[in-house]
N, CA, C and O of each residue as an XYZ file, in Angstrom:
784
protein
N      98.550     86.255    102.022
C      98.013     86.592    103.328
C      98.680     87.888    103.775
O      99.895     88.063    103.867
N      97.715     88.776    104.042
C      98.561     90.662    104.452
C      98.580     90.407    105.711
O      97.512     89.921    106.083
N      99.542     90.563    106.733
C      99.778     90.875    108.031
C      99.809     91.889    108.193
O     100.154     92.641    107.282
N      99.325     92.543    109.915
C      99.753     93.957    110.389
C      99.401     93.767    111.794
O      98.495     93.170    112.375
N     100.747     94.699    112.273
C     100.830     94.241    113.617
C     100.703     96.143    114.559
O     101.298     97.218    114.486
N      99.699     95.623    115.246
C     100.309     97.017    116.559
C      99.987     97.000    117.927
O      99.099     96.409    118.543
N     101.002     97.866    118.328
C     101.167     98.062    120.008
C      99.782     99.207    120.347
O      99.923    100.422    120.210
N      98.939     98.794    120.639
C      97.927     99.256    121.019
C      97.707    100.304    122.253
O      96.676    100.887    122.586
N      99.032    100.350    122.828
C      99.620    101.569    123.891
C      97.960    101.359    124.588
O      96.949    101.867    124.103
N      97.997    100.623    125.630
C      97.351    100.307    127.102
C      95.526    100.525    126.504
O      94.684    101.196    127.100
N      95.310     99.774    125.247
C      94.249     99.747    124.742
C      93.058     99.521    125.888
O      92.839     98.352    126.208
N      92.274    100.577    126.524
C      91.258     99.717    127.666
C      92.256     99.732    128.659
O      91.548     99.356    129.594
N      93.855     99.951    129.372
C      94.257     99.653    130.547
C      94.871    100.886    130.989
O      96.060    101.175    130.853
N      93.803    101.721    131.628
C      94.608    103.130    132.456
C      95.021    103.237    133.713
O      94.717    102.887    134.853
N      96.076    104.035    132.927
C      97.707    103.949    134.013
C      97.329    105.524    134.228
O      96.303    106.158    133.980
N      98.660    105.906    134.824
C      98.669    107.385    135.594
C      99.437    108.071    134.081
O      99.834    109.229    133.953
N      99.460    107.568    133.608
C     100.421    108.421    131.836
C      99.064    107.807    130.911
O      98.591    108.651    130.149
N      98.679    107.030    130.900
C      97.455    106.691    130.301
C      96.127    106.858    130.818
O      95.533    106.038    131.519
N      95.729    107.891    130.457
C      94.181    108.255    131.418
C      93.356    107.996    130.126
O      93.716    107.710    128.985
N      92.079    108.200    130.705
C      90.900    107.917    129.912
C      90.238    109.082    129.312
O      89.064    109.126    128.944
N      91.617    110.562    129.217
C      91.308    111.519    128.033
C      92.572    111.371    127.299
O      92.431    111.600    126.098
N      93.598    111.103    127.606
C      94.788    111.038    126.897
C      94.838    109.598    126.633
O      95.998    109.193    126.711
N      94.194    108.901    126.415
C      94.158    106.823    125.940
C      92.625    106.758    125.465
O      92.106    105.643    125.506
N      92.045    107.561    125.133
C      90.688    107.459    124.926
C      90.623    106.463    123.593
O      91.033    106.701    122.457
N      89.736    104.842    124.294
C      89.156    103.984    123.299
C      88.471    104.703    122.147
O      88.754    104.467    120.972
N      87.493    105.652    122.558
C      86.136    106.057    121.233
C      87.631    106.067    120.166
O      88.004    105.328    119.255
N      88.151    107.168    120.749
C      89.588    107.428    119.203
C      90.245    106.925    119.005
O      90.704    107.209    117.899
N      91.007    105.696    119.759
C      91.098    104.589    119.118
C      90.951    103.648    117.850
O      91.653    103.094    117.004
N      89.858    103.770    118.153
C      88.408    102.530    117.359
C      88.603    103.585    116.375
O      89.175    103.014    115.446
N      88.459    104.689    116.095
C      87.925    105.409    114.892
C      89.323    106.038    114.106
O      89.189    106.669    113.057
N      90.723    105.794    114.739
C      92.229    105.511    114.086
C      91.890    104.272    113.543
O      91.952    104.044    112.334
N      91.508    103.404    114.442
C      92.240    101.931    113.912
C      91.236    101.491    112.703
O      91.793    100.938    111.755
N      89.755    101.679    112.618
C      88.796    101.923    111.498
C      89.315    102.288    110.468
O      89.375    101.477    109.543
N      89.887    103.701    110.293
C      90.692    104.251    109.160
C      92.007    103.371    108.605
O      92.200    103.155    107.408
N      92.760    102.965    109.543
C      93.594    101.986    108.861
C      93.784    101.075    108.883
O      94.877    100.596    108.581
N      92.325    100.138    109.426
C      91.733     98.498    108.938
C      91.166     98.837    107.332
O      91.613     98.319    106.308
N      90.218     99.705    107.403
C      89.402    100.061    106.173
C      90.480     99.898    105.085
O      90.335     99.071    104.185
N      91.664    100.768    105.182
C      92.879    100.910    104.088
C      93.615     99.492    103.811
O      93.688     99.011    102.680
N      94.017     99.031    104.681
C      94.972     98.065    104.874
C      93.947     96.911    104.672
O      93.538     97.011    103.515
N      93.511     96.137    105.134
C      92.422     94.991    105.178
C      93.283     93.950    105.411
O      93.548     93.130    104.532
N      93.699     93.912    106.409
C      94.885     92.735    106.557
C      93.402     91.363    107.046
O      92.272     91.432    107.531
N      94.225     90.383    106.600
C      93.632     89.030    106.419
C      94.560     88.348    108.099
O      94.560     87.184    108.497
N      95.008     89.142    108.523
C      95.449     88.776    110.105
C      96.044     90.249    110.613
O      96.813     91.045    110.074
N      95.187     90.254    112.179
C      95.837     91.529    112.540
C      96.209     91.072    114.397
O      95.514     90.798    115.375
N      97.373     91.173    114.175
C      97.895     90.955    115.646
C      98.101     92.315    116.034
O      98.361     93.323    115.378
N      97.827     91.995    117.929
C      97.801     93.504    118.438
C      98.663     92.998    119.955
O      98.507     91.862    120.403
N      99.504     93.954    120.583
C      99.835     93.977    121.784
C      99.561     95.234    122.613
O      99.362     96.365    122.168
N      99.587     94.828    123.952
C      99.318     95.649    124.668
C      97.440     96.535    124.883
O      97.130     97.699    125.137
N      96.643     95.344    124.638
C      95.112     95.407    124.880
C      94.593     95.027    126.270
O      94.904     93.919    126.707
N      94.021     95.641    126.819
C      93.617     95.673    127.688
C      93.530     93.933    128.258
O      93.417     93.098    127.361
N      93.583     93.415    129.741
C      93.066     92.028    130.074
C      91.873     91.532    130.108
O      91.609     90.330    130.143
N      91.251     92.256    130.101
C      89.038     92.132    130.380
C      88.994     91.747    129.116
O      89.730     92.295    128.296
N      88.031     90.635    128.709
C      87.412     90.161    127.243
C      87.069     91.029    127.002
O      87.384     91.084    125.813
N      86.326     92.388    127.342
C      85.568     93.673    126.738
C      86.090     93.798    125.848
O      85.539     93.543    124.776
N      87.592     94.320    125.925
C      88.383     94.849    125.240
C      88.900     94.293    123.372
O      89.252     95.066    122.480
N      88.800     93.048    123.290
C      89.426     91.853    122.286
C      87.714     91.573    121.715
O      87.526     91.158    120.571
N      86.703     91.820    122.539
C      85.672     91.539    121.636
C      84.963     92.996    121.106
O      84.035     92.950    120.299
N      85.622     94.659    121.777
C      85.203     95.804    121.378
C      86.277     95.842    119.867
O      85.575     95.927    118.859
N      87.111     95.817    119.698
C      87.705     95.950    117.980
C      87.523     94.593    117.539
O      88.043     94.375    116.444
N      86.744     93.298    118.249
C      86.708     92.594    116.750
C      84.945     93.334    116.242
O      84.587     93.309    115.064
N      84.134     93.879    117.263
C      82.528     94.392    116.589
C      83.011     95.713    116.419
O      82.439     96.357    115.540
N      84.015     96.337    117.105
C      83.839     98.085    116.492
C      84.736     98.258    115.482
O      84.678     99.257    114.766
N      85.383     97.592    115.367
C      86.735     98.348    114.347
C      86.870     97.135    113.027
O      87.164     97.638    111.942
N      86.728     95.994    113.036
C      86.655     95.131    111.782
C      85.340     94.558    111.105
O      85.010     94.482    109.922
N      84.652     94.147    112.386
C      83.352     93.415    111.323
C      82.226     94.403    111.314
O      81.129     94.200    111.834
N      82.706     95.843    110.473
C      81.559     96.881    110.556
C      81.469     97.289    109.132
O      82.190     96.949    108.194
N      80.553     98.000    109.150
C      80.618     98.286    107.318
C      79.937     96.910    106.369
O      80.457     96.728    105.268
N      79.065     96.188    106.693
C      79.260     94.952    106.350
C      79.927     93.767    106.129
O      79.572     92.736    105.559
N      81.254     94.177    106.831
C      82.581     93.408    107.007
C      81.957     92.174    107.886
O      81.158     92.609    108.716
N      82.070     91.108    107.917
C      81.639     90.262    108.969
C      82.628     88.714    108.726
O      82.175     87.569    108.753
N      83.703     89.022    108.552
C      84.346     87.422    108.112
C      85.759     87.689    108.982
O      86.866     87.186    108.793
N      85.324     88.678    110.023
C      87.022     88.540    111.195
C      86.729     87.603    112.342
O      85.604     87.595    112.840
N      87.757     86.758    112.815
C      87.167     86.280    113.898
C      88.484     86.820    115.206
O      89.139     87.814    114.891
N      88.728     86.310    116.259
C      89.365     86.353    117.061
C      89.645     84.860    117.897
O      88.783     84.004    118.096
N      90.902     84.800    118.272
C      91.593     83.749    119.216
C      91.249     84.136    120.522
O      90.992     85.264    120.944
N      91.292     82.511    121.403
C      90.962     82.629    122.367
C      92.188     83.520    123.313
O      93.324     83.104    123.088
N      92.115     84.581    124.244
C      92.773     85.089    124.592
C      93.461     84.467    125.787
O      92.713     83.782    126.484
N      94.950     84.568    126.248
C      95.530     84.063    127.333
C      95.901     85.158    128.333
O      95.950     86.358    128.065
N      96.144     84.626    129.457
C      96.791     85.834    130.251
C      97.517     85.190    131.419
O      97.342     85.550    132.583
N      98.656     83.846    130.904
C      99.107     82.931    132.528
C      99.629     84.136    133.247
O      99.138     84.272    134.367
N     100.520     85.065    132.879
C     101.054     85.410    133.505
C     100.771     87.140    134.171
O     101.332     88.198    134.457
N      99.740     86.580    134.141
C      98.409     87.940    135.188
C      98.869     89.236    134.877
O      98.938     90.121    135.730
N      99.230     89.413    133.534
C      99.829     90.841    132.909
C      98.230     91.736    132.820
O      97.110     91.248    132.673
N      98.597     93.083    132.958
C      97.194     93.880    132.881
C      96.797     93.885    131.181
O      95.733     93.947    130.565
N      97.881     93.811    130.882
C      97.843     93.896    129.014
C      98.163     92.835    128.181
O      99.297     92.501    128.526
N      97.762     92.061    127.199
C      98.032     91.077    126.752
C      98.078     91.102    124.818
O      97.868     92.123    124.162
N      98.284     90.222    124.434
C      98.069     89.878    123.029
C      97.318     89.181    122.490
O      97.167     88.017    122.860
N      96.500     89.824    121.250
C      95.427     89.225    120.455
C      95.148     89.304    119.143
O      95.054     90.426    118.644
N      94.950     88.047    118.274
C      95.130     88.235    117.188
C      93.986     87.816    116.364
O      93.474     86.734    116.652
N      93.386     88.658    115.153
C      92.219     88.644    114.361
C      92.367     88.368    113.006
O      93.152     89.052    112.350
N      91.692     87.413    112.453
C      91.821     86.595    111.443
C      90.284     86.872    110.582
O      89.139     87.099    110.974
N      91.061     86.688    108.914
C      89.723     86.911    107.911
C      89.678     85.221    107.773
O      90.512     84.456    107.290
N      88.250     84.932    108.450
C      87.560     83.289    108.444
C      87.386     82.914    106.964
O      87.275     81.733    106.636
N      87.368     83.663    106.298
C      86.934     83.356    104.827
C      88.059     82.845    104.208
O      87.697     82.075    103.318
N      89.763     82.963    104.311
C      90.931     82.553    103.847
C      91.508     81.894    105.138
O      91.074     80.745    105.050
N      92.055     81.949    105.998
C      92.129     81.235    107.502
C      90.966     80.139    108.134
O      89.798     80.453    108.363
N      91.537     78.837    108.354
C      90.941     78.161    109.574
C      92.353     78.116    110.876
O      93.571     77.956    110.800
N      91.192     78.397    112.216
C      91.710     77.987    113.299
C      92.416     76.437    113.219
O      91.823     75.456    112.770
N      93.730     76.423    113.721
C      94.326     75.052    113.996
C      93.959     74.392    115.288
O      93.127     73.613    115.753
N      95.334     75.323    115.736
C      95.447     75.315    117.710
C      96.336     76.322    118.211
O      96.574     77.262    117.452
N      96.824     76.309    119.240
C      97.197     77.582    119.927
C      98.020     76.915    121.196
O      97.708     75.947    121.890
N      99.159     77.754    121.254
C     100.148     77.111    122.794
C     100.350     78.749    122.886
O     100.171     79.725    122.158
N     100.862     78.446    124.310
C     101.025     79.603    125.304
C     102.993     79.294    125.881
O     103.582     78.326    126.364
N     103.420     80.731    125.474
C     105.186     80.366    126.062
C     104.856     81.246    127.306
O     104.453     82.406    127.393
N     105.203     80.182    128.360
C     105.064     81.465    129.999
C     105.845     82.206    130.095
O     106.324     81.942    128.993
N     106.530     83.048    130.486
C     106.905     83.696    130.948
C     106.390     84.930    132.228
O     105.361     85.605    132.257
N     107.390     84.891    133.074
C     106.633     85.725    134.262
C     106.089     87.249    133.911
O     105.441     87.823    134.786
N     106.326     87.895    132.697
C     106.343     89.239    132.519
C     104.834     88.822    131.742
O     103.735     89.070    132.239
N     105.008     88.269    130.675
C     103.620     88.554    129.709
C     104.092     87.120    128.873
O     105.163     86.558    128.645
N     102.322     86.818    128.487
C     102.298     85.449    127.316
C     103.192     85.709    126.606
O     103.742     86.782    126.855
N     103.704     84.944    125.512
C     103.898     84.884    124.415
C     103.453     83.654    123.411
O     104.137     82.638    123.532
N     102.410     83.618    122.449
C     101.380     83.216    122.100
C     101.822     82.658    120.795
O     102.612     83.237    120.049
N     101.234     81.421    120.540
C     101.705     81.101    119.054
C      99.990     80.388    118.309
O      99.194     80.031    119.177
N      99.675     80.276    117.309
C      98.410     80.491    116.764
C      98.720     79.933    115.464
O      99.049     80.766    114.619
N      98.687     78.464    115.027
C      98.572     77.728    114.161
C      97.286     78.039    113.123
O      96.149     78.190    113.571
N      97.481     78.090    112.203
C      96.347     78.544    111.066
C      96.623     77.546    109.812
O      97.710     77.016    109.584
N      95.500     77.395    109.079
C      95.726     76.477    107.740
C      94.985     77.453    106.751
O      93.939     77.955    107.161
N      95.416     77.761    105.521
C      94.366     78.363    104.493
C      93.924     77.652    103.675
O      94.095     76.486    103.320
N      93.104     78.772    103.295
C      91.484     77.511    103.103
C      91.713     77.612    101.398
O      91.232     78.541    100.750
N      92.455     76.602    100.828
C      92.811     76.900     99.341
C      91.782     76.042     98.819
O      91.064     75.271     99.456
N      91.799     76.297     97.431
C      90.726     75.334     96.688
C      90.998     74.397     97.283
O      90.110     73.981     98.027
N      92.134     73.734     97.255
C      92.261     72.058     96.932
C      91.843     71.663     98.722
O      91.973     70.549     99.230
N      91.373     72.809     99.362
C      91.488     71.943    100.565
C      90.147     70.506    101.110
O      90.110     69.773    102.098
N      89.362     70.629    100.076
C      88.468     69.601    100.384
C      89.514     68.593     99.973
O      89.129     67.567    100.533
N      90.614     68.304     99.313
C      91.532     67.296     99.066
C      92.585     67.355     99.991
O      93.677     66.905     99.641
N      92.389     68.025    101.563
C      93.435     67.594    102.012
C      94.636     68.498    102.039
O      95.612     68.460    102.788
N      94.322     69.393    100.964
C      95.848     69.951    100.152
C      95.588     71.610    100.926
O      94.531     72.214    100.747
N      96.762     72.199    101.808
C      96.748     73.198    102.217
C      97.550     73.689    102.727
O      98.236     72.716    103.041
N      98.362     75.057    103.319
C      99.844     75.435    103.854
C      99.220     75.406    105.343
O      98.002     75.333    105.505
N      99.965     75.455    106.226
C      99.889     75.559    107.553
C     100.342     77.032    108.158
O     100.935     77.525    107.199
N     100.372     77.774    108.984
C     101.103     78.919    109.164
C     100.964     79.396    110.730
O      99.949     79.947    111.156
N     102.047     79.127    111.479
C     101.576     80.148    112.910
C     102.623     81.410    113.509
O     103.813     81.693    113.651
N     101.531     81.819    113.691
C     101.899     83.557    114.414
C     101.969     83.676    115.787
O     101.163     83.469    116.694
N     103.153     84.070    115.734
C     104.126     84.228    116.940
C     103.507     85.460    117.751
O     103.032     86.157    116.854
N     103.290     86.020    118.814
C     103.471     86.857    119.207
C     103.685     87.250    120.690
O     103.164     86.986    121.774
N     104.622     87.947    120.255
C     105.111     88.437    122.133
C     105.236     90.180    122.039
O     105.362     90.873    121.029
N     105.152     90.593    123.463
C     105.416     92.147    123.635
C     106.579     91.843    124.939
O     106.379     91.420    126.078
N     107.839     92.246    124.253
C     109.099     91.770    125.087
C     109.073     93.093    126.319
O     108.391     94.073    126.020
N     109.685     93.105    127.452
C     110.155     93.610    128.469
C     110.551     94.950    127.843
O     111.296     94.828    126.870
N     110.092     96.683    128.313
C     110.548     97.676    128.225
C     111.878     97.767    129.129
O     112.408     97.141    130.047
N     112.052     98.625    128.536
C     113.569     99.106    129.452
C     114.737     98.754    129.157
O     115.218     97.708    128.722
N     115.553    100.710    129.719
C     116.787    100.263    129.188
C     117.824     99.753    130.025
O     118.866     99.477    129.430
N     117.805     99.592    131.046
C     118.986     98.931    132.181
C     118.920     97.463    132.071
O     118.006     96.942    131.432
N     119.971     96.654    132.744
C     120.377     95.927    132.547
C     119.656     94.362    132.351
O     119.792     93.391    131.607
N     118.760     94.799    133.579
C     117.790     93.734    134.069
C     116.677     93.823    132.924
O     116.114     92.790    132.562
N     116.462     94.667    132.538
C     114.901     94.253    131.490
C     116.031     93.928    130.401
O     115.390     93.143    129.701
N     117.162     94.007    129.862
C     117.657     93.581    128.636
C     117.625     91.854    128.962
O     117.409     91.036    128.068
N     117.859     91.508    130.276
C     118.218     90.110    130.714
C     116.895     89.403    130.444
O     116.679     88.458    129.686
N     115.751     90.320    131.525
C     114.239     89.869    130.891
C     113.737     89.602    129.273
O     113.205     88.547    128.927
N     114.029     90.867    128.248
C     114.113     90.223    127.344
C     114.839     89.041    126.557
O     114.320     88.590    125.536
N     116.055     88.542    127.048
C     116.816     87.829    126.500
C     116.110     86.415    127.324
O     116.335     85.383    126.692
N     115.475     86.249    128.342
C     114.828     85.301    129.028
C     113.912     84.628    128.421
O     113.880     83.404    128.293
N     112.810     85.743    127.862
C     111.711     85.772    127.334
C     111.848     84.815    126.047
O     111.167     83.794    125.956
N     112.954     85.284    124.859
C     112.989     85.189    123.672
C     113.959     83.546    123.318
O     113.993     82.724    122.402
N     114.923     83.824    125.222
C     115.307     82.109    124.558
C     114.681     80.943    125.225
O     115.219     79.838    125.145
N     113.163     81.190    126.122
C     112.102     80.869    126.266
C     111.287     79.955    124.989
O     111.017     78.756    125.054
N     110.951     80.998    123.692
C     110.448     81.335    122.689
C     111.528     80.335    121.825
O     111.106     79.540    120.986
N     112.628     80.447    122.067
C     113.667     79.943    120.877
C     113.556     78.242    121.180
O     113.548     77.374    120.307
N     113.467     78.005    122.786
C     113.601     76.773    122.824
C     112.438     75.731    122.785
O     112.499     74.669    122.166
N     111.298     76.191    123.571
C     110.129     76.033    122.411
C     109.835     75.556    120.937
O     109.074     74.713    120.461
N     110.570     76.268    120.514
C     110.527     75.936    118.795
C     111.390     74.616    118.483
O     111.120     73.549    117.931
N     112.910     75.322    119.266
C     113.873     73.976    119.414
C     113.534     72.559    119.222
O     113.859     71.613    118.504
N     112.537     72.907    120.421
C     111.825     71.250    121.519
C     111.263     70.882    120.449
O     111.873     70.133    119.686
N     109.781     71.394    120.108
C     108.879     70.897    119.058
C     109.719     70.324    117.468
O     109.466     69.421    116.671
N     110.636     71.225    117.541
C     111.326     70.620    116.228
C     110.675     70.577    114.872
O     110.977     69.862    113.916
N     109.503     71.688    114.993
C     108.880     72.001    113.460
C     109.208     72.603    112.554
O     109.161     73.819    112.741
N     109.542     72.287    111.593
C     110.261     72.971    110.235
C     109.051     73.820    109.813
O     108.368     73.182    109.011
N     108.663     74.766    110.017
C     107.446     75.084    109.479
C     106.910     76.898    108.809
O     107.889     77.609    108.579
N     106.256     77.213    108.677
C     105.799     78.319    108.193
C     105.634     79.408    109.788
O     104.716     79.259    110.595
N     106.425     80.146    109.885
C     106.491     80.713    111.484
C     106.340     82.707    111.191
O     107.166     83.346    110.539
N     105.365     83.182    111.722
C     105.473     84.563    111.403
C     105.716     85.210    112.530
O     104.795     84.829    113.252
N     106.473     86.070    113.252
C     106.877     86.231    114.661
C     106.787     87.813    114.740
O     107.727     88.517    114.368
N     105.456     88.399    115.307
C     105.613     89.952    115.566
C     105.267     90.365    117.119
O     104.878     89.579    117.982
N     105.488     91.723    117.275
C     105.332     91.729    118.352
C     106.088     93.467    118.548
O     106.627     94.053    117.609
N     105.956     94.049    119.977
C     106.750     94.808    120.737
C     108.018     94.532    121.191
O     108.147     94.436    122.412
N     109.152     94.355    120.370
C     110.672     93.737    121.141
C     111.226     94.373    121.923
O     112.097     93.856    122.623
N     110.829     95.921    122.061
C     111.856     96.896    123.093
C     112.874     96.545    123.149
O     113.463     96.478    124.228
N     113.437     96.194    121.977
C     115.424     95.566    121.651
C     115.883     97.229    121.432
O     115.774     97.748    120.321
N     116.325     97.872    122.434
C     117.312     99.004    122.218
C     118.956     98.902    121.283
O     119.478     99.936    120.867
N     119.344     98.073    121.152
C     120.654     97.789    120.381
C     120.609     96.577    119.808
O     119.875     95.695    120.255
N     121.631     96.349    118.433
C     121.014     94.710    117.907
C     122.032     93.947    118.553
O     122.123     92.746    118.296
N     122.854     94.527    119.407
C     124.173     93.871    120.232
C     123.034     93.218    121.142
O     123.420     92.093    121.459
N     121.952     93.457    121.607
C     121.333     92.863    122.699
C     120.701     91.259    122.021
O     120.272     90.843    120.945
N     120.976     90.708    123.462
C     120.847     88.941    123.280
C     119.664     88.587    123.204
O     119.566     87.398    123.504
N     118.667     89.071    122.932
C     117.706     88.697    122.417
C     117.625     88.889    121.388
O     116.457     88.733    121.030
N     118.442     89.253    120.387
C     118.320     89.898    119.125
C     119.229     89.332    118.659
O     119.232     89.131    117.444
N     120.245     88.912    119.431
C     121.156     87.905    118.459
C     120.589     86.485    118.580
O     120.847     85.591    117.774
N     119.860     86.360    119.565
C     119.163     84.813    119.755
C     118.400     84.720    118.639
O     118.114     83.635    118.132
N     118.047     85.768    118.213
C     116.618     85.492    117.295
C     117.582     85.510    115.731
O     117.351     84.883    114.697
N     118.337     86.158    115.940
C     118.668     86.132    114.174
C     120.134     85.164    113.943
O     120.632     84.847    112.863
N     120.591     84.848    115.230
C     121.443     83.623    115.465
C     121.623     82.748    116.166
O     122.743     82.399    116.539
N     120.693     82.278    116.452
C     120.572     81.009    117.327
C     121.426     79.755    116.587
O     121.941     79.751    115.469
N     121.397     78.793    117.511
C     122.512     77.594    117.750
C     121.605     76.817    116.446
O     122.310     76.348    115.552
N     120.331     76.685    116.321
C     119.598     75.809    115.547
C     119.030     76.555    114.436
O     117.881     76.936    114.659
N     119.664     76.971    112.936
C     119.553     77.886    112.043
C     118.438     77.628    111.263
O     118.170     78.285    110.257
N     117.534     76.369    111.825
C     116.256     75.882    111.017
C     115.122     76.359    111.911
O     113.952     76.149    111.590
């Protein structure tokens, strides 16, 4: 299974640094074309896409299922925490089935997890791996308080996993805005209390 992940820098959401000649979708779509076409990832997680469905259903018809491509699908999108920008992730239906999907709140932005099974021969027997994709776009900034936000966010995310207690197949991408690996979200993640 090829993964590829990107920050879609305010895909569809203009700001006063992001206008609609300097963030322009058309060029977008026709970057991200060029390196879907190359890459052909069999899952493509994205952060920072616009909140309007427009947006999550314009690159799954403009940018993947074109060319006669037609086997991407898309997850249902979340947004608890009324962020203008969110995360969304696109799957080749032909090797991937949908499982289920949980939502980690946090006050800044989702962070999304997306259970998948592949579709191996043996699966009319039952027989198949499980796999879910993590994704969060952590808190920018370098002062003190967004390092705290990220470290909020991620042992949010850590305890979550904790709780459920699944030993399982976990792929975790995203925007971390971790400026130093001294920062506690970054040691949470690569040393947490529970090493499973």
């Amino acid at each position: 299974i090829s993964v590829l992940h990107y920050n879609l820098l305010n895909y569809g959401n203009y700001t006063s640094y992001c206008t609609s000649t300097t963030n322009n979708i058309d060029q977008k779509d026709t970057y991200l074309q060029t390196i879907i076409n190359y890459a052909r990832p069999d899952v493509f997680c994205v952060c920072e896409i616009g909140s309007n469905s427009t947006y999550p259903n314009r690159i799954l018809n403009n940018v993947l299922n074109i060319n006669g491509i037609n086997y991407y699908r898309k997850v249902t999108a979340t947004n608890n925490a009324n962020s203008n920008i969110i995360n969304m992730l696109y799957y080749n239906n032909n090797k991937l089935g949908f499982k289920s999907s949980a939502v980690i709140n946090t006050y800044i932005r989702d962070i999304n997890l997306f259970k998948f099974y592949y579709k191996s021969a043996d699966l009319a027997n039952g027989d198949t791996t499980f796999i879910t994709f993590i994704l969060c776009h952590l808190k920018a900034g370098s002062n003190p308080e967004d390092a705290q936000d990220r470290a909020t966010m991620i042992s949010n995310m850590m305890n979550y996993l904790n709780n459920i207690g699944i030993a399982d197949n976990y792929v975790l991408s995203g925007d971390f805005n971790v400026y130093s690996s001294s920062e506690t979200c970054f040691q949470t993640l690569i040393n947490h209390s529970n090493p499973n």
